[in-house]
PyMOL Python script that loads the backbone (N, CA, C, O; Angstrom):
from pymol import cmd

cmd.read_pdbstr("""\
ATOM      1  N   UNK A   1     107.792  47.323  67.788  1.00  0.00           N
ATOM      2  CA  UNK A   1     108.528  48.284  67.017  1.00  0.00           C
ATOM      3  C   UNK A   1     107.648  49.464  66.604  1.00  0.00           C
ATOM      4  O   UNK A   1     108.075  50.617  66.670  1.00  0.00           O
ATOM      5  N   UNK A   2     106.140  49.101  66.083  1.00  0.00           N
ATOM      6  CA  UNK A   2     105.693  50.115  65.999  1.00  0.00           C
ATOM      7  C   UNK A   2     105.511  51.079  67.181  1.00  0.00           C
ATOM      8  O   UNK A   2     105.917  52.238  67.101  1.00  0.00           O
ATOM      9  N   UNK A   3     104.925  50.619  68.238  1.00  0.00           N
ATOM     10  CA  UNK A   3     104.982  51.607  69.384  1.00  0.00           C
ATOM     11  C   UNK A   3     106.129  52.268  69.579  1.00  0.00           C
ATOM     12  O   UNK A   3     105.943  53.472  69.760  1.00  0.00           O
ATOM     13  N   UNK A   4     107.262  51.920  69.610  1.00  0.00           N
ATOM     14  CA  UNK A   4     108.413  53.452  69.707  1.00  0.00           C
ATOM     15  C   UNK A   4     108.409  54.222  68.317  1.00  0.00           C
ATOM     16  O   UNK A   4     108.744  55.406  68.306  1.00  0.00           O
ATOM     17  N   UNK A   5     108.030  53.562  67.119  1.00  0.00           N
ATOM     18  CA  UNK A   5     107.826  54.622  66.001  1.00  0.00           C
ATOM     19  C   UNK A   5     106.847  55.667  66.514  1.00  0.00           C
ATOM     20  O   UNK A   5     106.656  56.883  66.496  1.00  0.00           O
ATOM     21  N   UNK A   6     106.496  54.897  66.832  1.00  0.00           N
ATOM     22  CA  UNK A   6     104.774  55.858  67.361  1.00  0.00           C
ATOM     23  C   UNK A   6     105.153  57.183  68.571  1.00  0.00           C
ATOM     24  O   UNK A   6     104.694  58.309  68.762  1.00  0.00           O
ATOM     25  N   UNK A   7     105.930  56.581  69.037  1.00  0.00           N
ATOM     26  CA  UNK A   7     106.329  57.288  70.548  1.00  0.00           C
ATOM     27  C   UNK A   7     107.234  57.871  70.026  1.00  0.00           C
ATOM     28  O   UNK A   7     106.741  58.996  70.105  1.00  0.00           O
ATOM     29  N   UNK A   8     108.678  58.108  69.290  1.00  0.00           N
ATOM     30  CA  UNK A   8     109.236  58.852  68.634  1.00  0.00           C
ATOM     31  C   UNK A   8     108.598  59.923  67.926  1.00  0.00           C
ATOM     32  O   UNK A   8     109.040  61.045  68.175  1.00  0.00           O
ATOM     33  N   UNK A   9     107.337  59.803  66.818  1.00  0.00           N
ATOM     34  CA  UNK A   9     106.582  60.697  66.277  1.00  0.00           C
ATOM     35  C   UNK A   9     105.567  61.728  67.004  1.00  0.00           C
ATOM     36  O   UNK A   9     105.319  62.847  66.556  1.00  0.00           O
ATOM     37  N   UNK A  10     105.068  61.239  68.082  1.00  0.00           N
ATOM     38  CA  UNK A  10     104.660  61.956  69.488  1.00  0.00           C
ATOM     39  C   UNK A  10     105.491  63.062  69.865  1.00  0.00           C
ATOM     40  O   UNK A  10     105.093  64.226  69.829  1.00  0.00           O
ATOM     41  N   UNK A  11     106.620  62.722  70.221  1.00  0.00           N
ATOM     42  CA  UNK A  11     107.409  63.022  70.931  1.00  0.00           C
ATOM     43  C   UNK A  11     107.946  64.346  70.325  1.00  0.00           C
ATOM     44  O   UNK A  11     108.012  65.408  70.944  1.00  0.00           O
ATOM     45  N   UNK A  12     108.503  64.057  68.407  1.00  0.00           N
ATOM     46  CA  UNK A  12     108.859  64.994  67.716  1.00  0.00           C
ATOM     47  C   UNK A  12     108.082  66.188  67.793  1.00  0.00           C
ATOM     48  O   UNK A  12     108.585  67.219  68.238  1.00  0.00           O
ATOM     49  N   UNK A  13     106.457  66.121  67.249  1.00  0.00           N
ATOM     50  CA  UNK A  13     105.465  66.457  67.128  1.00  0.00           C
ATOM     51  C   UNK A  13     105.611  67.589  68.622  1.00  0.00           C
ATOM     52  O   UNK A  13     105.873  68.792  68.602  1.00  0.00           O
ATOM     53  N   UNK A  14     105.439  67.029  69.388  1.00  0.00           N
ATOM     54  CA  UNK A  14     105.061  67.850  71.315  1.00  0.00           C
ATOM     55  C   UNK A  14     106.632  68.768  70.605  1.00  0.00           C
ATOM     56  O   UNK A  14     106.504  69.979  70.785  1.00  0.00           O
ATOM     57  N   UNK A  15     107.669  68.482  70.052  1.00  0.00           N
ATOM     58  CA  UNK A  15     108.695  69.649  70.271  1.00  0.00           C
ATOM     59  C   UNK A  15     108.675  70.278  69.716  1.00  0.00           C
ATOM     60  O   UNK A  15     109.140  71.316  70.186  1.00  0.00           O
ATOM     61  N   UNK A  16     108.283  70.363  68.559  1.00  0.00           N
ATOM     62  CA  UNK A  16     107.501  70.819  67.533  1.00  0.00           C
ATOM     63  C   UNK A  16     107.004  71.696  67.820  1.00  0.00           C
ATOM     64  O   UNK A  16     107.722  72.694  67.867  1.00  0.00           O
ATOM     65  N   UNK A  17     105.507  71.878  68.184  1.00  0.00           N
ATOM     66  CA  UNK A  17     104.516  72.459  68.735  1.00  0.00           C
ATOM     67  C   UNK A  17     104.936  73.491  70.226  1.00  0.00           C
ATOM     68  O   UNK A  17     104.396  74.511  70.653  1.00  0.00           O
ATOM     69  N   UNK A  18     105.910  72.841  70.643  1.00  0.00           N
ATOM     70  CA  UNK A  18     105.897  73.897  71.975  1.00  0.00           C
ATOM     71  C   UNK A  18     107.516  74.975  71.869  1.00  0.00           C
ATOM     72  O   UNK A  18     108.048  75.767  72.648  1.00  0.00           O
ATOM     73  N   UNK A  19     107.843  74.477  70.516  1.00  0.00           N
ATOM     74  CA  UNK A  19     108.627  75.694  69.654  1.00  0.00           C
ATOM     75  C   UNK A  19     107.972  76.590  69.204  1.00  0.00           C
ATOM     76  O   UNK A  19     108.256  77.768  69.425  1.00  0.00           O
ATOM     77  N   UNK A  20     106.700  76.118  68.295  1.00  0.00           N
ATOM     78  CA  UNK A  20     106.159  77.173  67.815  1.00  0.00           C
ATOM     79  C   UNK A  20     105.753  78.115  68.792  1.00  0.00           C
ATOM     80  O   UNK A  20     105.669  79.291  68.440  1.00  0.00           O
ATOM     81  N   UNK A  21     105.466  77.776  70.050  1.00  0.00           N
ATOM     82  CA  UNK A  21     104.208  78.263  71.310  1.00  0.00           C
ATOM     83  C   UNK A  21     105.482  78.857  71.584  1.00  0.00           C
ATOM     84  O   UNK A  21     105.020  79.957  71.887  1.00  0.00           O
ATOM     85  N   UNK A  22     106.646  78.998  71.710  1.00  0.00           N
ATOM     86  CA  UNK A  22     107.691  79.675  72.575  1.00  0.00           C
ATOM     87  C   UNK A  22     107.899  80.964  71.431  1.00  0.00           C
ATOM     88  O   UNK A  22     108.090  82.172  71.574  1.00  0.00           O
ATOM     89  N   UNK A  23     107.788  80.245  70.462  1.00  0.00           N
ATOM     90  CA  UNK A  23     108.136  81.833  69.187  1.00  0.00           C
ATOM     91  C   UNK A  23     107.291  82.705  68.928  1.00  0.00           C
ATOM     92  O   UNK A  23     107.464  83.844  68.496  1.00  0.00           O
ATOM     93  N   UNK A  24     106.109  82.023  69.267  1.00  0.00           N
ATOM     94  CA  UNK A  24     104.797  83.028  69.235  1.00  0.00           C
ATOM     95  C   UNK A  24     104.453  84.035  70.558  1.00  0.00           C
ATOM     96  O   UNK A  24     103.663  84.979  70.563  1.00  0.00           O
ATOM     97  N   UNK A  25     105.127  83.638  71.457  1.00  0.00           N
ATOM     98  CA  UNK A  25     105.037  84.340  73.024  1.00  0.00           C
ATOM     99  C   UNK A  25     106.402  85.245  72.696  1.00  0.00           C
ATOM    100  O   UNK A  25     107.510  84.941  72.254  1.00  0.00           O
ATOM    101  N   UNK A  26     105.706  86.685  73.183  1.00  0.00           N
ATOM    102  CA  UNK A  26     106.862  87.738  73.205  1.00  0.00           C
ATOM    103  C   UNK A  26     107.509  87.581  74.229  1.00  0.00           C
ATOM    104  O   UNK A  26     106.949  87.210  75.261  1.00  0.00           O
ATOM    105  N   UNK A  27     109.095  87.876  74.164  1.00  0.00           N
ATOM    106  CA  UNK A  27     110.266  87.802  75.411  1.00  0.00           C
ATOM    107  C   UNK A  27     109.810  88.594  76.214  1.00  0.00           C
ATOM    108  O   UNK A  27     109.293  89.685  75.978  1.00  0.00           O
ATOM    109  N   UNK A  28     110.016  87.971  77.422  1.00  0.00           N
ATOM    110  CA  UNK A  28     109.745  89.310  78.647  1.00  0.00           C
ATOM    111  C   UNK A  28     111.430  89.557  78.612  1.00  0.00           C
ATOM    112  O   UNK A  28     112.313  88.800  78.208  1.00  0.00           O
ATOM    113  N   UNK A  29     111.509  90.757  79.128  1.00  0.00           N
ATOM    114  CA  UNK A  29     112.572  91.619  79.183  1.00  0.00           C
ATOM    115  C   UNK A  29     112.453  92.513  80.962  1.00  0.00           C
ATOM    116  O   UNK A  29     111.487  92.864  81.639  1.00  0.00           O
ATOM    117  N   UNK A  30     113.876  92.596  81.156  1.00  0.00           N
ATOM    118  CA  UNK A  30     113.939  93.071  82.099  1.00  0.00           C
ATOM    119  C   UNK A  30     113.906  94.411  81.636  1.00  0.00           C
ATOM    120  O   UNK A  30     114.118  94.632  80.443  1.00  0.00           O
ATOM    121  N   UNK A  31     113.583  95.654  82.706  1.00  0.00           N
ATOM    122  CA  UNK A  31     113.411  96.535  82.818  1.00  0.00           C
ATOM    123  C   UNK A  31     114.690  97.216  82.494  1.00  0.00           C
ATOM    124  O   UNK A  31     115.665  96.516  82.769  1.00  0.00           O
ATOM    125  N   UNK A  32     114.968  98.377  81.989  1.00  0.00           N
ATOM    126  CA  UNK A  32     116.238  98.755  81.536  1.00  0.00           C
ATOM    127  C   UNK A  32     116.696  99.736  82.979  1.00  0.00           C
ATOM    128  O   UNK A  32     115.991 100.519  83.616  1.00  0.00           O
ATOM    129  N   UNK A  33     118.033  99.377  83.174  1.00  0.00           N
ATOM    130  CA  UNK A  33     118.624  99.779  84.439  1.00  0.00           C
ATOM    131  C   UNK A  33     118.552 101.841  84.407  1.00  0.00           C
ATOM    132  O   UNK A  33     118.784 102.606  83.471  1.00  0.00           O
ATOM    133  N   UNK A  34     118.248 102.054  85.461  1.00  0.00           N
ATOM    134  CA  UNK A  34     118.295 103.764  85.543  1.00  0.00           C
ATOM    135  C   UNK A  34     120.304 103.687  85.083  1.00  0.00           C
ATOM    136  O   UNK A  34     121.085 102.749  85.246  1.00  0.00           O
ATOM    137  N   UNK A  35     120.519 104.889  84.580  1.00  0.00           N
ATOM    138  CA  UNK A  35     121.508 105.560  83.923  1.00  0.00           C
ATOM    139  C   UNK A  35     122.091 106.141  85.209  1.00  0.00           C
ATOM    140  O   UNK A  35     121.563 106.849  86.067  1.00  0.00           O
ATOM    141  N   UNK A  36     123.567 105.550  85.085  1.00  0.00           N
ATOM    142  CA  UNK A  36     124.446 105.754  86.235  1.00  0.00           C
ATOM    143  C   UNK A  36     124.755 107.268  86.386  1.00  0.00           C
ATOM    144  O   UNK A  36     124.890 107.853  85.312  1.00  0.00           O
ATOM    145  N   UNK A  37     124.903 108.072  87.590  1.00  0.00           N
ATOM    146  CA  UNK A  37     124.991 109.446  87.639  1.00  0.00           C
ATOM    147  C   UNK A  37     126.086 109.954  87.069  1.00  0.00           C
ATOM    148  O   UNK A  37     127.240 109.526  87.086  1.00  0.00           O
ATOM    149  N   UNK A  38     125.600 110.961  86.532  1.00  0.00           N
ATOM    150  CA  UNK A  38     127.139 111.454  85.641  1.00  0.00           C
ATOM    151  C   UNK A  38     127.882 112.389  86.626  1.00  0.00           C
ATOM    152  O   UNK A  38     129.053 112.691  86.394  1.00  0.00           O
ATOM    153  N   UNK A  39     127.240 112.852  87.708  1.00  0.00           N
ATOM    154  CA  UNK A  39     127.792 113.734  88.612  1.00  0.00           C
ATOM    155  C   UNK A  39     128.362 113.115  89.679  1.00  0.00           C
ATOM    156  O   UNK A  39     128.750 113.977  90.467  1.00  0.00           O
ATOM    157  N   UNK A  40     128.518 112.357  89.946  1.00  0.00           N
ATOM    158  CA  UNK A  40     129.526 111.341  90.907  1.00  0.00           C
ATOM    159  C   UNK A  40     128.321 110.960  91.912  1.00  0.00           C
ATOM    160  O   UNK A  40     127.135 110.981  91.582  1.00  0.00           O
ATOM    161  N   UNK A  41     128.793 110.621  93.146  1.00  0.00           N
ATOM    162  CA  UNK A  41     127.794 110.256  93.869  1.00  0.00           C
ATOM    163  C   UNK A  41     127.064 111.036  94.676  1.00  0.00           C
ATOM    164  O   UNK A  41     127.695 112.069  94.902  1.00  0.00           O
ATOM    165  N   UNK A  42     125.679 111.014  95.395  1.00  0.00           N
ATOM    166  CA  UNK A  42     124.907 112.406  95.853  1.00  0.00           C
ATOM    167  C   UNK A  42     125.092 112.559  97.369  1.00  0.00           C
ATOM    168  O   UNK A  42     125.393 111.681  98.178  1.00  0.00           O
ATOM    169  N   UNK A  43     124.919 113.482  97.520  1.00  0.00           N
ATOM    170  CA  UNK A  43     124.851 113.716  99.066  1.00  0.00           C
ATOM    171  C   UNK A  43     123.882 112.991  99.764  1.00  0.00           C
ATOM    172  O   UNK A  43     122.698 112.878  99.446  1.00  0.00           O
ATOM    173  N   UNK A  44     124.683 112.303 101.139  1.00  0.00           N
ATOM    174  CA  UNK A  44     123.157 111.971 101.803  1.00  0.00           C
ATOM    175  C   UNK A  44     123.378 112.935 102.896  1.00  0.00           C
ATOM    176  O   UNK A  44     124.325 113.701 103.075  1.00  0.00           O
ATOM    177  N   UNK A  45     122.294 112.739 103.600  1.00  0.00           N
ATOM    178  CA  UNK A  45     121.769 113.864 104.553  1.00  0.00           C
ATOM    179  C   UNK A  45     120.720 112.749 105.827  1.00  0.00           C
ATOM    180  O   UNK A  45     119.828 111.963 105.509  1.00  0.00           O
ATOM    181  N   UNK A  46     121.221 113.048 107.237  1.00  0.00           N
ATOM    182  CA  UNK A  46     120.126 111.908 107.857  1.00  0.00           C
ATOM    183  C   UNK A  46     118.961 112.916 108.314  1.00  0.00           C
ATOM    184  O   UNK A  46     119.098 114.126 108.494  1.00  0.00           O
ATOM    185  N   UNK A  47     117.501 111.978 108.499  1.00  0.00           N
ATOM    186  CA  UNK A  47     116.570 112.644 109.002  1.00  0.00           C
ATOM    187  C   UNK A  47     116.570 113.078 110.531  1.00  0.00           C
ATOM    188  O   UNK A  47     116.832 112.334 111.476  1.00  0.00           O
ATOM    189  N   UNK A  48     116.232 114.404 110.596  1.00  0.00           N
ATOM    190  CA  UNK A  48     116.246 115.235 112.052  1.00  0.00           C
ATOM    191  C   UNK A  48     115.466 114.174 113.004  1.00  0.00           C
ATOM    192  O   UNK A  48     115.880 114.265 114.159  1.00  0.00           O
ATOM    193  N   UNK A  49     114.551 113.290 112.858  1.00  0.00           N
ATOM    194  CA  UNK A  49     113.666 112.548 113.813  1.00  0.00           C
ATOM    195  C   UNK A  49     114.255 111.677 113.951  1.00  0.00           C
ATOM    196  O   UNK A  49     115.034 111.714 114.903  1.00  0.00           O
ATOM    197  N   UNK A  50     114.222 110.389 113.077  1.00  0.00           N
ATOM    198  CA  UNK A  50     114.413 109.251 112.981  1.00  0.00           C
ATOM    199  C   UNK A  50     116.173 109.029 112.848  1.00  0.00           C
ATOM    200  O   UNK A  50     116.413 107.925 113.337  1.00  0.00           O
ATOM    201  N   UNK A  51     117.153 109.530 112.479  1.00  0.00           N
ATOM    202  CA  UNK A  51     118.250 109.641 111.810  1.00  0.00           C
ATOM    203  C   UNK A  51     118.841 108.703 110.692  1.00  0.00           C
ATOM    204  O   UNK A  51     120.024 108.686 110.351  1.00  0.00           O
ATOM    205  N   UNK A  52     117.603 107.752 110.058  1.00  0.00           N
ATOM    206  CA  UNK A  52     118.011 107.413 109.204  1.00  0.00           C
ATOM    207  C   UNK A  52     119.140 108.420 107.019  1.00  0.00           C
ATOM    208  O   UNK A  52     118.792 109.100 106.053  1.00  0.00           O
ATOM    209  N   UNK A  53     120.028 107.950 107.391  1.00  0.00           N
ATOM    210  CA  UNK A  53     120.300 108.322 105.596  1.00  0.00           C
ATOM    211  C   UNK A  53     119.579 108.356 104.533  1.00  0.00           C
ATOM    212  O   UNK A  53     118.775 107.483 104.207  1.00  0.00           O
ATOM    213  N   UNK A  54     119.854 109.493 103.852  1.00  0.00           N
ATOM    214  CA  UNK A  54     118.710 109.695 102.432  1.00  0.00           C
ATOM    215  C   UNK A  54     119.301 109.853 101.451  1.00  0.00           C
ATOM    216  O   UNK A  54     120.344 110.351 101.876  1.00  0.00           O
ATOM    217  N   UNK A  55     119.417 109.771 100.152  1.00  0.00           N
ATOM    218  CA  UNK A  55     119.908 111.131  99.309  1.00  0.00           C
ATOM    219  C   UNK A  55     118.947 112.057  99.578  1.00  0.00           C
ATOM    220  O   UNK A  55     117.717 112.020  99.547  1.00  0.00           O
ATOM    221  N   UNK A  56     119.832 112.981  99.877  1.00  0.00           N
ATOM    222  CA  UNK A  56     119.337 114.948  99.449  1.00  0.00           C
ATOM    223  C   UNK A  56     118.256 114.577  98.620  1.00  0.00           C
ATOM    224  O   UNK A  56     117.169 114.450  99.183  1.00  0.00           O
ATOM    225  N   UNK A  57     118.320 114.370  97.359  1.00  0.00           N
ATOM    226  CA  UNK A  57     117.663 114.677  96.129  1.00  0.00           C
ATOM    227  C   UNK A  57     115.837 113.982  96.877  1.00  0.00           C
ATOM    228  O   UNK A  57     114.743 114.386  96.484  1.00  0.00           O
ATOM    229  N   UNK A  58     116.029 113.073  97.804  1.00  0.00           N
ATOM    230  CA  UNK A  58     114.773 112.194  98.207  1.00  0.00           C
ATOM    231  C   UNK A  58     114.192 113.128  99.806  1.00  0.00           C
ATOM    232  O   UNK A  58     113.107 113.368 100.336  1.00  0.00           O
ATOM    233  N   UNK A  59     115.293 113.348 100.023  1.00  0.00           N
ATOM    234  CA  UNK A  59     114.856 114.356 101.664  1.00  0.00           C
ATOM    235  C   UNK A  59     113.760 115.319 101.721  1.00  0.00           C
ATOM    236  O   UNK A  59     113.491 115.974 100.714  1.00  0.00           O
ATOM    237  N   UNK A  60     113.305 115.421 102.473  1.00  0.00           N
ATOM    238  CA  UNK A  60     112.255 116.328 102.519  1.00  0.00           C
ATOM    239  C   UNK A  60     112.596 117.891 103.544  1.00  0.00           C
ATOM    240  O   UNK A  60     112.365 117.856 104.753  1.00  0.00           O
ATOM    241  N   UNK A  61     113.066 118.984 102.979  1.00  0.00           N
ATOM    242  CA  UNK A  61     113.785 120.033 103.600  1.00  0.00           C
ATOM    243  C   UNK A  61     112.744 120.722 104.583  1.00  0.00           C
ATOM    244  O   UNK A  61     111.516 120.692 104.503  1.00  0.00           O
ATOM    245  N   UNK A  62     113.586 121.384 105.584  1.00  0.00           N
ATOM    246  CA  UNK A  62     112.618 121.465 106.950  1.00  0.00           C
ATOM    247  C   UNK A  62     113.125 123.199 107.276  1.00  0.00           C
ATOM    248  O   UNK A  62     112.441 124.038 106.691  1.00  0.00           O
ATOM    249  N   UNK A  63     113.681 123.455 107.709  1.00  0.00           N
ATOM    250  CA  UNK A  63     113.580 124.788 108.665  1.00  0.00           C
ATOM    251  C   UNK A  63     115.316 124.692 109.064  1.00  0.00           C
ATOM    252  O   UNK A  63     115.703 124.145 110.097  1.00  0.00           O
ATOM    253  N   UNK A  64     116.181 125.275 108.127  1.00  0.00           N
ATOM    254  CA  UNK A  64     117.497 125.724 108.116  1.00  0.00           C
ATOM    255  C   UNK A  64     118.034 124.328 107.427  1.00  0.00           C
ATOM    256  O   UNK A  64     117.521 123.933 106.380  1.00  0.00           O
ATOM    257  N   UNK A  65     118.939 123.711 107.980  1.00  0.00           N
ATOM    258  CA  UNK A  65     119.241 122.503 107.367  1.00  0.00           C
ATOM    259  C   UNK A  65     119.148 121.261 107.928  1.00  0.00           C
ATOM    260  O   UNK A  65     119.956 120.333 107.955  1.00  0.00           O
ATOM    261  N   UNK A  66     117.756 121.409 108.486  1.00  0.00           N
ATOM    262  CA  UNK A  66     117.525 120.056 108.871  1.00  0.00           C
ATOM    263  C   UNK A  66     116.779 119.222 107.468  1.00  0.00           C
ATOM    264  O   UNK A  66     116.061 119.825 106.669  1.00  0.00           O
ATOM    265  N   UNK A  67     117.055 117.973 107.375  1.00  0.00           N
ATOM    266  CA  UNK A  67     116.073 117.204 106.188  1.00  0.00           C
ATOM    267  C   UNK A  67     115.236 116.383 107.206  1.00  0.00           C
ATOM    268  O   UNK A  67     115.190 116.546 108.426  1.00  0.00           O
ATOM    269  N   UNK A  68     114.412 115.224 106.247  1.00  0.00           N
ATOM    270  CA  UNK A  68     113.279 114.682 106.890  1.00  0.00           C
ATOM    271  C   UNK A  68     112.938 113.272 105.624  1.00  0.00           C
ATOM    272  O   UNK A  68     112.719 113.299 104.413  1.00  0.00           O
ATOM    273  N   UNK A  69     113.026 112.260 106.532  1.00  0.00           N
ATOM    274  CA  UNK A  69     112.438 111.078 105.430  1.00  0.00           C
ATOM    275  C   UNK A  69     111.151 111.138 104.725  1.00  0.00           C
ATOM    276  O   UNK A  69     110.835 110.676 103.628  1.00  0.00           O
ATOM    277  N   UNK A  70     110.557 111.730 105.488  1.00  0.00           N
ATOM    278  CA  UNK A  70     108.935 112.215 105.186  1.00  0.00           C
ATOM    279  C   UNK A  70     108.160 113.166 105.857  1.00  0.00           C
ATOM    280  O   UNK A  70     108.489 113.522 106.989  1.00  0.00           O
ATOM    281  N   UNK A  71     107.573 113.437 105.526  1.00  0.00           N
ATOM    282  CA  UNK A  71     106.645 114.704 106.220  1.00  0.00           C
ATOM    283  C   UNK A  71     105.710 114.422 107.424  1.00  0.00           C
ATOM    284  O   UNK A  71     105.141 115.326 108.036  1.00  0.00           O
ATOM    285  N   UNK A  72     105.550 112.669 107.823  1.00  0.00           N
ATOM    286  CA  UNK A  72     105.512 112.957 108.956  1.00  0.00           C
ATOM    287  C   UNK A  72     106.595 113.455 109.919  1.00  0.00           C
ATOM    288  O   UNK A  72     106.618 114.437 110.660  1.00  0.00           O
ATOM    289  N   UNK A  73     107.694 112.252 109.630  1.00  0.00           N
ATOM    290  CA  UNK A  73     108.630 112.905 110.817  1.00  0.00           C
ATOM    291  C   UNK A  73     109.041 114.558 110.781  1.00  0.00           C
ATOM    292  O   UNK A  73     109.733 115.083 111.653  1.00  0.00           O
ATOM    293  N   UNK A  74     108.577 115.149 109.810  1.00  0.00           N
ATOM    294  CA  UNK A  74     108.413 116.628 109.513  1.00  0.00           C
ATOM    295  C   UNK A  74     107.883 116.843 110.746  1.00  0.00           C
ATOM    296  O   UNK A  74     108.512 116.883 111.803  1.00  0.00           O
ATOM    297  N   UNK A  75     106.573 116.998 110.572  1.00  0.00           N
ATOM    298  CA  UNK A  75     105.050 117.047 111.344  1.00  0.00           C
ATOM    299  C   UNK A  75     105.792 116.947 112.792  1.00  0.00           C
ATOM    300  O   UNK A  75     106.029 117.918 113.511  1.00  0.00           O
ATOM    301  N   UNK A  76     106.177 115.321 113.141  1.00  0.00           N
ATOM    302  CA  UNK A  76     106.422 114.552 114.235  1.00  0.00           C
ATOM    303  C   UNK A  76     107.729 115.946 114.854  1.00  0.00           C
ATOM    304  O   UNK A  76     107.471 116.536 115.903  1.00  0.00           O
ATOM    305  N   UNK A  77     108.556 116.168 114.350  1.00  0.00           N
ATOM    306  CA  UNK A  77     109.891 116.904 114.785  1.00  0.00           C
ATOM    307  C   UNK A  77     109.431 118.349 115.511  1.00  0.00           C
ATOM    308  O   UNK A  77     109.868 118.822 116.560  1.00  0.00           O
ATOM    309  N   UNK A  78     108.430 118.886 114.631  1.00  0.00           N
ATOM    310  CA  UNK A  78     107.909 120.149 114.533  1.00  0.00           C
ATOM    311  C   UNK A  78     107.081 120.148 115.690  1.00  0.00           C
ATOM    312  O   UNK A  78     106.994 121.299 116.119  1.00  0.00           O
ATOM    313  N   UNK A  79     106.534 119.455 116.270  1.00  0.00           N
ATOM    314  CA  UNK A  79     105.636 119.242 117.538  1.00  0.00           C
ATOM    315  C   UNK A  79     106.233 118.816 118.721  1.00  0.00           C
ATOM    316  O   UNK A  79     105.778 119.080 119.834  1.00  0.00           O
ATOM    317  N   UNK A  80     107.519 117.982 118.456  1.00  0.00           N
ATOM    318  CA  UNK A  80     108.388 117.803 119.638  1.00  0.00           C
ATOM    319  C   UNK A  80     109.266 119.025 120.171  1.00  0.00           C
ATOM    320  O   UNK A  80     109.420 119.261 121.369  1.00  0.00           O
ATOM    321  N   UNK A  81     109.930 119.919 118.930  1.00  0.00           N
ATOM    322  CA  UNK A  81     110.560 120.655 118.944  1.00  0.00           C
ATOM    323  C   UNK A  81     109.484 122.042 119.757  1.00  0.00           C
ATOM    324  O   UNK A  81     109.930 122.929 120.486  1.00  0.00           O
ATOM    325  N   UNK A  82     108.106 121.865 119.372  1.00  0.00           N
ATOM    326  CA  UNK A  82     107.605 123.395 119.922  1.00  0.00           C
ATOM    327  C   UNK A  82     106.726 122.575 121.355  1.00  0.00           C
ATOM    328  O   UNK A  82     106.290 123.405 122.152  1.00  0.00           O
ATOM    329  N   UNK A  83     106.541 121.601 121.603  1.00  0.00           N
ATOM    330  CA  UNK A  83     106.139 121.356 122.889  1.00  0.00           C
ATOM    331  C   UNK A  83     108.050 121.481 124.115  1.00  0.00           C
ATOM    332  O   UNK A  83     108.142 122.048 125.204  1.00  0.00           O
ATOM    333  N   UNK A  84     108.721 121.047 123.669  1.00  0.00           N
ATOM    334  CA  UNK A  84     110.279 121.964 124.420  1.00  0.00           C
ATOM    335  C   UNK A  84     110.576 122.580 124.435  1.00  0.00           C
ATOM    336  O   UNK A  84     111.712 122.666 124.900  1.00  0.00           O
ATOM    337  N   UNK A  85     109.785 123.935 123.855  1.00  0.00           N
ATOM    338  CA  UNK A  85     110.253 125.131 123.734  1.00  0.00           C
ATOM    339  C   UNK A  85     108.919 125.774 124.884  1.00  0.00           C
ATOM    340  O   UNK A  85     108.885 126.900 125.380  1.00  0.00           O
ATOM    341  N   UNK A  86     108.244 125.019 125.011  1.00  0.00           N
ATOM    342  CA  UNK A  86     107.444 125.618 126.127  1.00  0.00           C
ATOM    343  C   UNK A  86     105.631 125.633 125.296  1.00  0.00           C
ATOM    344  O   UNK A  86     104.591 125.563 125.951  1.00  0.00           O
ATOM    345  N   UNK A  87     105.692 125.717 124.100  1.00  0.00           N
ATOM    346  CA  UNK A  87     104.402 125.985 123.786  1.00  0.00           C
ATOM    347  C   UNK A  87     103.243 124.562 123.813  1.00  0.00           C
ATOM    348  O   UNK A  87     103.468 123.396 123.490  1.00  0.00           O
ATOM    349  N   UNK A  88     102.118 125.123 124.267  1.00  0.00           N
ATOM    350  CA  UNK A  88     101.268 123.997 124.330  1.00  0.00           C
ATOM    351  C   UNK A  88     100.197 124.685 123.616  1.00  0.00           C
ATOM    352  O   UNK A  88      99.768 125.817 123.838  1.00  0.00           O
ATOM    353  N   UNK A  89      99.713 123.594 122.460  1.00  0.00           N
ATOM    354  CA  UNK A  89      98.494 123.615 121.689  1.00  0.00           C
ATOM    355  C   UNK A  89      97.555 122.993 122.107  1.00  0.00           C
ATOM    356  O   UNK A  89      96.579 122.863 121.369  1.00  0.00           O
ATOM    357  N   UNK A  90      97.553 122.512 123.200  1.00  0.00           N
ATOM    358  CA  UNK A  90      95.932 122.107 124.052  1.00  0.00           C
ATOM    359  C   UNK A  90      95.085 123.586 124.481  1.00  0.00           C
ATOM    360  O   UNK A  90      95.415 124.710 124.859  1.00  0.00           O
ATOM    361  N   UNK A  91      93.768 122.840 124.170  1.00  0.00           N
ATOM    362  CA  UNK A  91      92.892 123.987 125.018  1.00  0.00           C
ATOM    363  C   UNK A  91      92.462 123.477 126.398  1.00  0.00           C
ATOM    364  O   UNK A  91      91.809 124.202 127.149  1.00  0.00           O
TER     365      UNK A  91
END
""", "prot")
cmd.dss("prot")
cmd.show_as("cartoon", "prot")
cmd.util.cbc("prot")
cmd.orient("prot")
């Protein structure tokens, strides 16, 4: 009989203790969600190279209205486009 007194008082004790340890640790919290657009939804626009979809607002603008996922395929477009047009930058 004493041993489950014993093991009951253990037991209390450990819940005890790993209450306090939970109240003393600050909540993690999720990150607070970005704020839904008040302007409805944005334009996408696909890249001149690759033709993947962007938003506008993320595109990278090129030479009339072409966009670009990034400035390589910038780079990349801009070198395809002037080696078909006849020009060569080799010496």
């Amino acid at each position: 009989m004493k041993y489950l007194l014993f093991g009951l008082l253990a037991y209390l004790a450990w819940r005890w203790y790993t209450a306090q340890r939970s109240n003393d640790e600050p909540a993690v919290q999720a990150p607070p969600s970005p704020a839904p657009s008040v302007n409805g939804p944005e334009k996408m626009v696909s890249c001149a190279q690759c033709g993947v979809y962007l938003p506008q607002s993320e595109a990278i603008s090129g030479v009339g209205e072409l966009h670009f996922c990034s400035t390589e395929h910038r780079h990349q477009y801009s070198q395809a486009s002037g080696q078909a047009q006849g020009e060569d930058h080799r010496h």
